[in-house]
NUPA-146239 format. One record per residue (C-alpha): residue in one letter; x, y, z; residue number from 1. Coordinates in pm, 1 decimal, m for minus. Each point is the difference from the previous one (the first is absolute). Example, Ala and Ser with C-alpha at 12.3 -4.5 7.8 and 13.67 -1.06 7.14 Angstrom:
R rest     east    north       up  nr
R    A   1230.0   m450.0    780.0   1
R    S    137.0    344.0    m66.0   2
END
This chain:
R rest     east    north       up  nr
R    X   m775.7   m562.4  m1556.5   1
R    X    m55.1    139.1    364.3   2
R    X   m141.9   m210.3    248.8   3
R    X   m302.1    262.3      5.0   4
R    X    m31.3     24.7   m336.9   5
R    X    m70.0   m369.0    m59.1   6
R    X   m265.7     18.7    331.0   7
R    X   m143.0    301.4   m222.4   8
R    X    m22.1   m234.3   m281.5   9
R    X   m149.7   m268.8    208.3  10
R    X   m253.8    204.9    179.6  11
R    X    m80.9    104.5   m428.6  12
R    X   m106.0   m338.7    m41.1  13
R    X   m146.3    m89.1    257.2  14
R    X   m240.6    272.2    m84.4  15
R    X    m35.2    m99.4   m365.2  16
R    X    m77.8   m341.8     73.2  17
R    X   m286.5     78.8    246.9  18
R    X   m154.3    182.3   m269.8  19
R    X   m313.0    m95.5    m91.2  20
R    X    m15.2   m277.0   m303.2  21
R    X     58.6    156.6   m335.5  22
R    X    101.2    359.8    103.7  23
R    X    259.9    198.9     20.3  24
R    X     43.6    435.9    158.2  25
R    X     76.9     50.5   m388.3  26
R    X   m282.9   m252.4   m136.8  27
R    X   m304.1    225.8    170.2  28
R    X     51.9    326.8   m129.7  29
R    X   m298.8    156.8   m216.1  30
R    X   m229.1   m231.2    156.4  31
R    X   m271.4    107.9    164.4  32
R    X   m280.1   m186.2    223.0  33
R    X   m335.2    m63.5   m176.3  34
R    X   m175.5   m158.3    347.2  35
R    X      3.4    221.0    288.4  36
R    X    m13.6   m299.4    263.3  37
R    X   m299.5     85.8    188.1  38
R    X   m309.1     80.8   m276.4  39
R    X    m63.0   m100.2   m341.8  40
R    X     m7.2    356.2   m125.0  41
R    X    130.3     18.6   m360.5  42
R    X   m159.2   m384.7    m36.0  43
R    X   m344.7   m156.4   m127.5  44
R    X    m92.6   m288.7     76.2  45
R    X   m292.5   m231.8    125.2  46
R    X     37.6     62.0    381.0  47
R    X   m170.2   m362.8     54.6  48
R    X    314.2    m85.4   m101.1  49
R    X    278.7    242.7     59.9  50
R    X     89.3    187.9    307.7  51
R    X    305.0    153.2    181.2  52
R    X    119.8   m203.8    364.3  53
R    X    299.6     86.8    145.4  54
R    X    196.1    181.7   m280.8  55
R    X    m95.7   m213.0   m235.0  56
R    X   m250.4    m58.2   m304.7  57
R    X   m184.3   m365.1     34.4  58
R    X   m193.7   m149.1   m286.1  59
R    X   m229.4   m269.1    171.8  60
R    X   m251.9   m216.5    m85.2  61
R    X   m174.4   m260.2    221.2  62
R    X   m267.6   m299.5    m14.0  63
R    X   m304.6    247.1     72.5  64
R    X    120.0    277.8   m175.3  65
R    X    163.8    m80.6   m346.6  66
R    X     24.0    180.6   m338.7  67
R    X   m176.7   m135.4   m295.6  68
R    X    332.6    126.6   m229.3  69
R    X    367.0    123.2     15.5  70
R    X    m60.4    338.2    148.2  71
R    X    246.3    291.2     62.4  72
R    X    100.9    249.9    202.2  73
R    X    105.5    310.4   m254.5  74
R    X    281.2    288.0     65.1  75
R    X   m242.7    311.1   m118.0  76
R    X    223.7    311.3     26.7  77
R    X    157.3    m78.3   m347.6  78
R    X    129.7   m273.2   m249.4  79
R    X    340.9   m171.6    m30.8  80
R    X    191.1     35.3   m301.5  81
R    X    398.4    m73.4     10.6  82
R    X     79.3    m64.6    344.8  83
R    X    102.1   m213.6    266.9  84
R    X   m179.7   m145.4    269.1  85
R    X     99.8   m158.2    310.3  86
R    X   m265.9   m148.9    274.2  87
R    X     m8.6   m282.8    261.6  88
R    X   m238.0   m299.8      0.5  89
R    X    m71.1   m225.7    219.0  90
R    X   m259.1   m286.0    m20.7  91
R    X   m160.0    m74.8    309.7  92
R    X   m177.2   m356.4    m86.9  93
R    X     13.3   m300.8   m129.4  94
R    X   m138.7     61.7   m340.8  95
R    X      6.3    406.3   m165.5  96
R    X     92.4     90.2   m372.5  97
R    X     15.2    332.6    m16.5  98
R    X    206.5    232.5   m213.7  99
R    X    115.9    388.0    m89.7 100
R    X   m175.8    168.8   m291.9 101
R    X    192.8    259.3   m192.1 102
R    X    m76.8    187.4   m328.9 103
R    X   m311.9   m127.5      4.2 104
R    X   m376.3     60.1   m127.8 105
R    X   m275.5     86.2    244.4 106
R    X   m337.3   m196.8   m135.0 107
R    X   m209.9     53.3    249.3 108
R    X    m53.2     38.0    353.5 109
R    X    299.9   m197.6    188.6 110
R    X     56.8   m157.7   m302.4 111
R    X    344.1     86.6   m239.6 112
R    X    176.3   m180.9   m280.9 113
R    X    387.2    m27.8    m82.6 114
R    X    347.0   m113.9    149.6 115
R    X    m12.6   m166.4    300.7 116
R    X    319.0   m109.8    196.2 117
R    X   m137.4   m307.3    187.4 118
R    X     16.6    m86.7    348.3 119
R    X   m133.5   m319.9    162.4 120
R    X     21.6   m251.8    239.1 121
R    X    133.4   m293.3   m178.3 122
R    X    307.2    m61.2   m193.5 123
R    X    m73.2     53.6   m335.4 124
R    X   m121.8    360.9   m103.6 125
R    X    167.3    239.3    219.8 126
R    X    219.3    220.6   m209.8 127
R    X   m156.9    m53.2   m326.4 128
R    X   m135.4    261.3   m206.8 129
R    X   m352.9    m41.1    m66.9 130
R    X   m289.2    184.8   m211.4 131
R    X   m314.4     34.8    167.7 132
R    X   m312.3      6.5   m215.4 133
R    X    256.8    m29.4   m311.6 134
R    X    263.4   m247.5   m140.9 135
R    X     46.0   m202.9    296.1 136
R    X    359.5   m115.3    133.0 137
R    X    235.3    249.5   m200.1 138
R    X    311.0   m144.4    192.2 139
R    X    106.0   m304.4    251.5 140
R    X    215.2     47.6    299.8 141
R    X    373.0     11.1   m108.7 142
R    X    m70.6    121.6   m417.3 143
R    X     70.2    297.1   m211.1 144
R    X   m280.4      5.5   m242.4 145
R    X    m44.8    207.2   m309.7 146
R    X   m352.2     98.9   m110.8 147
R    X    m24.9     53.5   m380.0 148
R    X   m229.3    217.6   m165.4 149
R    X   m292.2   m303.4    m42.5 150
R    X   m258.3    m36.6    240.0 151
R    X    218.7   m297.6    185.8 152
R    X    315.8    m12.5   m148.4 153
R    X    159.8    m83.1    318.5 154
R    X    366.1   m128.8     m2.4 155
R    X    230.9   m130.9    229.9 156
R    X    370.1    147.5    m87.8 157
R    X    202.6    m65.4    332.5 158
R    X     m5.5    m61.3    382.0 159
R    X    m27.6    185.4    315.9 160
R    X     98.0   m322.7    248.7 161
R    X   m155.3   m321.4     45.9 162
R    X   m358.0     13.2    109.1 163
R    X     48.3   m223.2    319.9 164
R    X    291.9    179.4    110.9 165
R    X   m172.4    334.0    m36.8 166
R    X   m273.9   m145.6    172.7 167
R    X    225.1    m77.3    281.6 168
R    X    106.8    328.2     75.3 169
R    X   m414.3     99.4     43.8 170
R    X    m92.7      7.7    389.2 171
R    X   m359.1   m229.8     24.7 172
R    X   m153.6    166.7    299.6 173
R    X    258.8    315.2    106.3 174
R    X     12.4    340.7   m193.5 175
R    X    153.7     74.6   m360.9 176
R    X    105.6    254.0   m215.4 177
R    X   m130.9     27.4   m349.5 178
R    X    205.9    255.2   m222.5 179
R    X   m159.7     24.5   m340.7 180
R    X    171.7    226.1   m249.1 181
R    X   m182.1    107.9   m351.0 182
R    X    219.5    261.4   m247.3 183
R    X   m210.8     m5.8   m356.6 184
R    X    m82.9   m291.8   m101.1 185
R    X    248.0   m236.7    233.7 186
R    X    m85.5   m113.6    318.5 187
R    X    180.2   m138.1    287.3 188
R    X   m168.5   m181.9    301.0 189
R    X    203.3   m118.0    325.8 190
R    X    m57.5   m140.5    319.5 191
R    X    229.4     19.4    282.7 192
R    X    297.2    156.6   m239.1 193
R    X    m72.2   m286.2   m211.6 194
R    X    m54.2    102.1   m365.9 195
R    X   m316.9   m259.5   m102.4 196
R    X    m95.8     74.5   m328.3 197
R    X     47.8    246.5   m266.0 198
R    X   m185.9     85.7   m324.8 199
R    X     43.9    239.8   m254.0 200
R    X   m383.7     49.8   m168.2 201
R    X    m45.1    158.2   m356.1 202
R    X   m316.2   m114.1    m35.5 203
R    X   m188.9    280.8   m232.9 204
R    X   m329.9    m35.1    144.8 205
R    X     74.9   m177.6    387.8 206
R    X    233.5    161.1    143.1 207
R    X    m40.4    287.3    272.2 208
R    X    264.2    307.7     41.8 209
R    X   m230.3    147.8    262.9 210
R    X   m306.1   m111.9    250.2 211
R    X   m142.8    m40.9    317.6 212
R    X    193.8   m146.5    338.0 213
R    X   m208.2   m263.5    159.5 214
R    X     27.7   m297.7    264.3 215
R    X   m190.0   m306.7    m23.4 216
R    X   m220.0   m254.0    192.2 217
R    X    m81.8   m330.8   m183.5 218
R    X   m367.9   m171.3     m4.2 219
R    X     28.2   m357.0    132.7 220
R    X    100.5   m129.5    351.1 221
R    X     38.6    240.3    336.7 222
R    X    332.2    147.5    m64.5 223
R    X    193.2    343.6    185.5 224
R    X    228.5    199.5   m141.6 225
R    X    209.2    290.1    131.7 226
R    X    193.5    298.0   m179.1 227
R    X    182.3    265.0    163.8 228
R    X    309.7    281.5    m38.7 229
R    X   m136.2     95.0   m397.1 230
R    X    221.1    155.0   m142.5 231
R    X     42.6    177.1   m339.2 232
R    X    268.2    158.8   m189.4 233
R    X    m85.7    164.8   m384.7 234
R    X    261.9    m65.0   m293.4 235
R    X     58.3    237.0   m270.1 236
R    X   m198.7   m137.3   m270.8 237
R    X    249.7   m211.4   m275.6 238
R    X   m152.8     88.4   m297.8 239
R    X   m227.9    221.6     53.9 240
R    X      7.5    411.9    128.9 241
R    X   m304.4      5.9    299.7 242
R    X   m204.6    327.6     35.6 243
R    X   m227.7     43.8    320.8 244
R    X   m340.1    151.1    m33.9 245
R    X    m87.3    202.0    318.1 246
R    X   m363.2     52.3    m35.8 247
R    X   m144.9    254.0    267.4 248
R    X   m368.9    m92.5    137.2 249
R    X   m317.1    143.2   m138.8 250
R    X    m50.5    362.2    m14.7 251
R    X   m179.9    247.1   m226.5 252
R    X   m304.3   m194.9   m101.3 253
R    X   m103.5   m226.6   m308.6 254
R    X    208.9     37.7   m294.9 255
R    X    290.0    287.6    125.8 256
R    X    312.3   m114.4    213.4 257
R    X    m54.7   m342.2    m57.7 258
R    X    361.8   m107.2    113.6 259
R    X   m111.2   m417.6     46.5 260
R    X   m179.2    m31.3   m339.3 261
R    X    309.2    261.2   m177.7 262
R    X    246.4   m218.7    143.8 263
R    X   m140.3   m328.1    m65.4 264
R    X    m69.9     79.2   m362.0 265
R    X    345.8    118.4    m84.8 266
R    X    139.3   m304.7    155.4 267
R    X   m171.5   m218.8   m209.4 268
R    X     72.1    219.6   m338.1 269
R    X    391.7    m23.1    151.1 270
R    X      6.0   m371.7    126.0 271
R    X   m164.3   m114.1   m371.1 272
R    X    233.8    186.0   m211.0 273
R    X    272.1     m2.7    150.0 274
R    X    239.8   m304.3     50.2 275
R    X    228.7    173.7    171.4 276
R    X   m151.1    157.6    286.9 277
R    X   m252.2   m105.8    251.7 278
R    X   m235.7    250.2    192.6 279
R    X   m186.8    m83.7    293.8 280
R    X   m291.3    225.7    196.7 281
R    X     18.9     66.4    362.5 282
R    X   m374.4    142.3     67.4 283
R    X   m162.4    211.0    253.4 284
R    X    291.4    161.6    142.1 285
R    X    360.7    m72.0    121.0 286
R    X    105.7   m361.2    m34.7 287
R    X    m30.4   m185.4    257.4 288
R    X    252.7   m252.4   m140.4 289
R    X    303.0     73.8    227.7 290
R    X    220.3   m131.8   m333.4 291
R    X   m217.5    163.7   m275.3 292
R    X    243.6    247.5   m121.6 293
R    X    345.8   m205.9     52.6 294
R    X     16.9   m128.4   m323.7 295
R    X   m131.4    316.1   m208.5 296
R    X    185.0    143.0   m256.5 297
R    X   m277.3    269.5     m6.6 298
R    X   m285.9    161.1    221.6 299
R    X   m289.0    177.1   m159.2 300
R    X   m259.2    185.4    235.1 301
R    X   m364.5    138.9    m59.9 302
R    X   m200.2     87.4    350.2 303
R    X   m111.8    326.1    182.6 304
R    X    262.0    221.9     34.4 305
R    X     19.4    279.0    302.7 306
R    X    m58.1   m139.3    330.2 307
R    X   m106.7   m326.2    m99.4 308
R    X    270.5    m81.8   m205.8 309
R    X    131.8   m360.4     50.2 310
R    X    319.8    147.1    m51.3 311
R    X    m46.9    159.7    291.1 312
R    X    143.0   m279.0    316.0 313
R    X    203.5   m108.6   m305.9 314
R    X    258.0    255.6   m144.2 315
R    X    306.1    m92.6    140.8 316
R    X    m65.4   m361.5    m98.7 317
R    X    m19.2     60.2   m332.2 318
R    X    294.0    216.1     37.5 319
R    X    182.7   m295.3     33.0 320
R    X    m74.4   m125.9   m269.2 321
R    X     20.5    231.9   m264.2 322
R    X    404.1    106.5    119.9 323
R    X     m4.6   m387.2    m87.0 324
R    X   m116.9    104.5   m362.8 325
R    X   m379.1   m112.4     37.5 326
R    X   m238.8    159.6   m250.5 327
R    X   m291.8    190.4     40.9 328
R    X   m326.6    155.9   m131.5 329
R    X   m207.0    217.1    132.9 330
R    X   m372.8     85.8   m154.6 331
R    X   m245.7    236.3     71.1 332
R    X   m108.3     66.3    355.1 333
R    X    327.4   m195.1    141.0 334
R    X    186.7    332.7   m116.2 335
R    X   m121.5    191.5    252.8 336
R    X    172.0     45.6    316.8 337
R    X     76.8    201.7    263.3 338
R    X    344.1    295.9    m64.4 339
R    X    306.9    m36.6    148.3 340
R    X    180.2   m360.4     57.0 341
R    X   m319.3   m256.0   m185.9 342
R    X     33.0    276.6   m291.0 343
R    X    363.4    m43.3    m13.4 344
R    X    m53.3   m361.0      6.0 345
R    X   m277.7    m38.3   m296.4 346
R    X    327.2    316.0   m181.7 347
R    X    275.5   m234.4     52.6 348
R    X   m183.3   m319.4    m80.1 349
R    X   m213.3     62.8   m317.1 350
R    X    132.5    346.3    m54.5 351
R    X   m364.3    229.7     52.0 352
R    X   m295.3     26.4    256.2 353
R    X   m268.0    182.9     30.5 354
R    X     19.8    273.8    254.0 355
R    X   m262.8    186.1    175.7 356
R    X    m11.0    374.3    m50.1 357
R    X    152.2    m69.2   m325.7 358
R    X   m103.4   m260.2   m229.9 359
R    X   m383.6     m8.7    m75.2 360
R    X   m254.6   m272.7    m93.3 361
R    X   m253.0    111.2   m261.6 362
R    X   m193.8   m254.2   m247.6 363
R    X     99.0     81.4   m391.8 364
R    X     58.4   m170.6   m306.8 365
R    X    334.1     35.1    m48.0 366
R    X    100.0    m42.0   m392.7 367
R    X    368.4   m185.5    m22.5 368
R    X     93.6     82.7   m337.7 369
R    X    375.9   m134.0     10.2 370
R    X    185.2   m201.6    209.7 371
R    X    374.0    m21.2     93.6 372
R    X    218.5   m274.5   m168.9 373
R    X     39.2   m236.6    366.0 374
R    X    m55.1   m392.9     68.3 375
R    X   m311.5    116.0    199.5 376
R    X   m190.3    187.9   m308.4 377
R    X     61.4   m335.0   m261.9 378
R    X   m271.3    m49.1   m216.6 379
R    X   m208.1    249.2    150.3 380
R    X   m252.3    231.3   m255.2 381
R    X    m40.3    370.8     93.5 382
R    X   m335.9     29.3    184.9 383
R    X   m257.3    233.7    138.7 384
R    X   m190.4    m85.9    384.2 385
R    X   m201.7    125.0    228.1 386
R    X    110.2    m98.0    355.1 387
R    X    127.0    200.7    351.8 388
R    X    373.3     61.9   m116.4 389
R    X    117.6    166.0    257.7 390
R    X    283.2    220.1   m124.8 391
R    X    252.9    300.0    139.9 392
R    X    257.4   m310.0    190.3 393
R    X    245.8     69.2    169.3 394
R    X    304.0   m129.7   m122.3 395
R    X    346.4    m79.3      6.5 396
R    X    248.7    299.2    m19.6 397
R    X     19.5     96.0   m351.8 398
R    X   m183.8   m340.2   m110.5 399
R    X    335.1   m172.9     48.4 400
R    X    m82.2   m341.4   m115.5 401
R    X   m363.5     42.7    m36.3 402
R    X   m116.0    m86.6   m327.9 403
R    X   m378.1    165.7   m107.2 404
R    X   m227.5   m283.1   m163.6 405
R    X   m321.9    204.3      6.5 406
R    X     m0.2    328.5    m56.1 407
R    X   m318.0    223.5   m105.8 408
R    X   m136.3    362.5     46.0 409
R    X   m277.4     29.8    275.4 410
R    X   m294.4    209.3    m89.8 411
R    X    m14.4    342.6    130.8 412
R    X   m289.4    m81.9    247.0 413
R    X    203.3   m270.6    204.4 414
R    X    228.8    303.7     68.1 415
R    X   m295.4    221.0    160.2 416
R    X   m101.8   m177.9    272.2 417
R    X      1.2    140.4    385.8 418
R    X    323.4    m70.4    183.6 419
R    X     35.4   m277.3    189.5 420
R    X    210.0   m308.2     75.9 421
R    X    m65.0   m176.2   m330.6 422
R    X   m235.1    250.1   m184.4 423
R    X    219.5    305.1    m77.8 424
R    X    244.1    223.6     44.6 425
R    X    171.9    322.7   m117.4 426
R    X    296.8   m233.6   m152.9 427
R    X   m216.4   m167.9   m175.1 428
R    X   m224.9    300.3   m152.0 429
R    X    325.2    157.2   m143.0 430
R    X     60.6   m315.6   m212.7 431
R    X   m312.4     73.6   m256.5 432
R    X     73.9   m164.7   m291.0 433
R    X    285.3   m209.8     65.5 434
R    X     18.2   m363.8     m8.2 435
R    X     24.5   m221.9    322.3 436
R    X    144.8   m312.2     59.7 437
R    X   m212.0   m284.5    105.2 438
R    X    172.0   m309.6    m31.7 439
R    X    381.8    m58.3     35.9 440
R    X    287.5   m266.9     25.9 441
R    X    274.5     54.4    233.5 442
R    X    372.5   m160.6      8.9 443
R    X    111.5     14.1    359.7 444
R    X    419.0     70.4    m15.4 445
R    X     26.0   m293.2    244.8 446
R    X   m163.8   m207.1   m204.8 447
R    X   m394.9   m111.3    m25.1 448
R    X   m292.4    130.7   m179.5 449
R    X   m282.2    224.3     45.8 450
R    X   m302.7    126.0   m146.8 451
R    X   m308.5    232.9     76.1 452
R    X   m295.3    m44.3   m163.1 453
R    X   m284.1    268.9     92.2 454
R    X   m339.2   m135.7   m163.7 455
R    X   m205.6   m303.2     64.7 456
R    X   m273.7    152.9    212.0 457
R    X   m216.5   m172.4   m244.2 458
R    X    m11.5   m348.2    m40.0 459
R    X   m133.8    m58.3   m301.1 460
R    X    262.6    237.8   m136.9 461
R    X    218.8   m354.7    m14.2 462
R    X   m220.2    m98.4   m310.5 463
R    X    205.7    256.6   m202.3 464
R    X    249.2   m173.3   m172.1 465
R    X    319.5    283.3     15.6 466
R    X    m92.4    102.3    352.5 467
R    X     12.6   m383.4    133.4 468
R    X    301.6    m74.3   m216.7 469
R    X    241.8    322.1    133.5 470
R    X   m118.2   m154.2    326.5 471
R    X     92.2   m374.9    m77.7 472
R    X    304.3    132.9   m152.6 473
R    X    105.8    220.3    301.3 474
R    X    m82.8   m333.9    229.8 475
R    X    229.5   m176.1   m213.5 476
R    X    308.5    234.8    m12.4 477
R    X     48.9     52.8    376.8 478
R    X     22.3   m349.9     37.7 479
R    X    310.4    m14.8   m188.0 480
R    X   m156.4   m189.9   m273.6 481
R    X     12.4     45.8   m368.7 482
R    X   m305.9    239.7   m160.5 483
R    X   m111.4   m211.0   m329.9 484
R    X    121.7    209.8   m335.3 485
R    X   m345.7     69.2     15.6 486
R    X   m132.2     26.0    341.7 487
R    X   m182.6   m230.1    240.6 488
R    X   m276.8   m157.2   m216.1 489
R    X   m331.9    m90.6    147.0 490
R    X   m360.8     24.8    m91.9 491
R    X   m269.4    239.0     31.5 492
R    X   m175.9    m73.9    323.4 493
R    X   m357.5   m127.6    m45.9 494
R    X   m250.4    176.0    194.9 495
R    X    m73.1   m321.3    193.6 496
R    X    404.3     28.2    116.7 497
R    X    m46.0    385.4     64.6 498
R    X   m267.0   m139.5    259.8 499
R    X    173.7   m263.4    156.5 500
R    X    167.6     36.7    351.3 501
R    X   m145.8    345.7     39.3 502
R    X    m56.9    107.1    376.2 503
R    X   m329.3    128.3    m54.4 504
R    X   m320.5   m128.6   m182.6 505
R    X   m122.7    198.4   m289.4 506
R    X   m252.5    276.7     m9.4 507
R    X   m324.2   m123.5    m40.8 508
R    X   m149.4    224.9   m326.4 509
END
């Protein structure tokens, strides 16, 4: 080797080793920063206790001002479900326990149960995976611990390091790196590139796949505690396929475009019945989760289409991530966008969109009297309802790879109507008679899966059993996932669910 190739190789690690502890160039790709350094934006908390000072977030308590319980400051732009984590701690007194909450349960205001990976002051608990508000210590410093299927069938099955040693390598009153890794049901905490504990729990009824992101501040003597560079990296999920809900914000009034309450509902038909998925609702608008779609094997979308479509500051992003194979699903209003290059988009993506000038948006029961033979269709019952199917899409070339689900002759009347951008049109009027297309699945040659879906302008529509299941099903198939032999099962919604998370009160009579 030259003489300037081994001052090359020098200068290399020389570099490497004044990385900072427990990273590597490689190590921090896909994370992203959950703290912005200067406010707590995207974090709730009780600011008696928290603030932001010099790049970094402190969790203090004093003599005059202390805090009758554990309380916590909670990430609220999303939840964490397989991930890692990396952060920096440092406690800045004498005494602090403190900790990081992850897949965990909010229970009230500041307050959250489930995994903690401890942090404090002394020599004994730092590293340890602990339960708040649950089963306690689920693993010391330096054990791998299986959790059976009981309540507390907690077992020790092998070693991590000796507890003392590990504690060694733990700076007392400098900064440190926690790294905390969670793929299904294992989990992985480590300090300082040290791995501290691990534990696999199968507990049926304890154990978390998903939950909120919290810090802590203990009750008890004056302690300070500081946290700073959060950051976050999503992992495909192991065992499970993971759809995102984009729910757009409130729109047409009580009862009609109810994208929160749609949304929220089929998540919890999907997340109930089936094992091998998990859905999870972004409301209001575009997530403001800077990692909510990294781990999604599917996207599904129902907002205000046109000009205030969230797709709108979006479309290349999503791009991305569909020449990557991502799914997607696109209902009602969300079809509608603007001709030319977000057309092409919704064509290549999901295979259809509805087009100004061309495709219309009358309210008709539409009578499905057969359906195709497809995964999407399983176990779904010819049916007749009334809702705004818009219809006349435009489509892929020839329908290449664009499969009809729904397909039903509009009345003559939806074909009168004055011109305009979604009303009529002489294309429209010459198709008396014929059927239309209003839902469809899509195989992109690249690879991914689409489908439109034109209805749900009424809520309550989702109490019909065929019309939620073709939806579940859809939901379901652009995932990836497998569509049940006979289709996503769930029950008929009560009225009181119907109600729930709606964005507007109901009429008074």
């Amino acid at each position: 080797m030259r003489t300037t190739e081994f001052r090359c190789l020098g200068l290399m690690l020389i570099a490497l080793l004044s990385l900072p502890i427990g990273s590597t160039c490689a190590e921090e790709t896909g994370f992203k920063p959950l703290f912005d350094g200067k406010t707590l934006t995207g974090w709730e908390g009780n600011q008696q206790f928290w603030r932001v000072e010099n790049g970094k977030i402190i969790g203090q308590t004093t003599g005059e001002n202390p805090t009758s319980g554990n309380t916590f400051l909670i990430w609220n732009y999303g939840e964490v479900d397989d991930f890692e984590l990396k952060l920096k701690y440092r406690i800045s007194t004498e005494w602090a326990n403190s900790g990081i909450q992850y897949r965990a349960q909010h229970l009230g205001k500041y307050v959250v149960k489930g995994y903690q990976a401890d942090i404090e002051s002394g020599d004994n608990y730092s590293g340890i995976l602990y339960e708040e508000k649950g089963r306690g210590i689920l693993a010391q410093r330096g054990t791998k611990v299986f959790i059976g299927k009981g309540k507390k069938n907690i077992k020790v099955v092998g070693s991590t390091g000796d507890s003392k040693q590990l504690q060694s390598h733990i700076r007392k009153t400098d900064w440190n790196e926690y790294h905390i890794l969670a793929r299904g049901n294992h989990i992985m905490q480590k300090i300082n590139g040290r791995v501290m504990c691990e534990v696999t729990d199968e507990s049926a009824t304890e154990a978390r796949r998903s939950g909120i992101l919290a810090l802590q501040v203990h009750q008890g003597p004056p302690m300070t505690i500081e946290f700073k560079d959060i950051l976050l990296k999503r992992l495909p999920m192991r065992d499970k396929k993971k759809l995102v809900m984009i729910a757009g914000p409130p729109s047409h009034g009580y009862g009609m475009h109810e994208h929160n309450a749609g949304y929220l509902l089929l998540a919890r038909c999907l997340n109930r019945n089936m094992s091998n998925l998990y859905a999870v609702v972004y409301r209001n608008g575009w997530p403001q989760d800077p990692t909510a779609l990294d781990n999604a094997d599917a996207i599904t979308m129902n907002c205000d289409g046109g000009n205030g479509h969230l797709l709108n500051t979006h479309f290349e992003q999503v791009d991305s991530l569909m020449k990557k194979g991502v799914g997607l699903g696109i209902i009602h209003y969300a079809l509608i966008v603007p001709k030319g290059k977000p057309g092409d988009y919704l064509v290549n993506w999901i295979g259809g969109y509805h087009e100004a000038f061309w495709s219309v948006n009358p309210i008709w029961e539409a009578n499905f009297k057969t359906l195709p033979n497809h995964p999407v269709t399983r176990g779904v019952k010819p049916f007749q309802i009334k809702d705004e199917w818009y219809y006349h899409m435009r489509f892929k070339k020839d329908m290449a790879n664009v499969t009809p689900l729904l397909t039903a002759v509009p009345p003559d009347e939806t074909r009168r109507r004055q011109d305009g951008p979604h009303s009529g049109n002489e294309h429209v009027r010459a198709r008396m008679g014929m059927p239309e297309h209003v839902a469809w699945a899509y195989e992109r040659p690249g690879g991914g899966r689409g489908f439109g879906f034109t209805g749900a302008h009424w809520h309550n529509n989702w109490a019909n059993d065929e019309f939620r299941k073709i939806v579940l099903n859809a939901l379901v198939w652009i995932t990836g996932a497998d569509v049940p032999p006979d289709g996503v099962p769930s029950q008929t919604p009560t009225v009181k669910e119907l109600e729930a998370n709606q964005d507007y009160p109901k009429p008074q009579k």
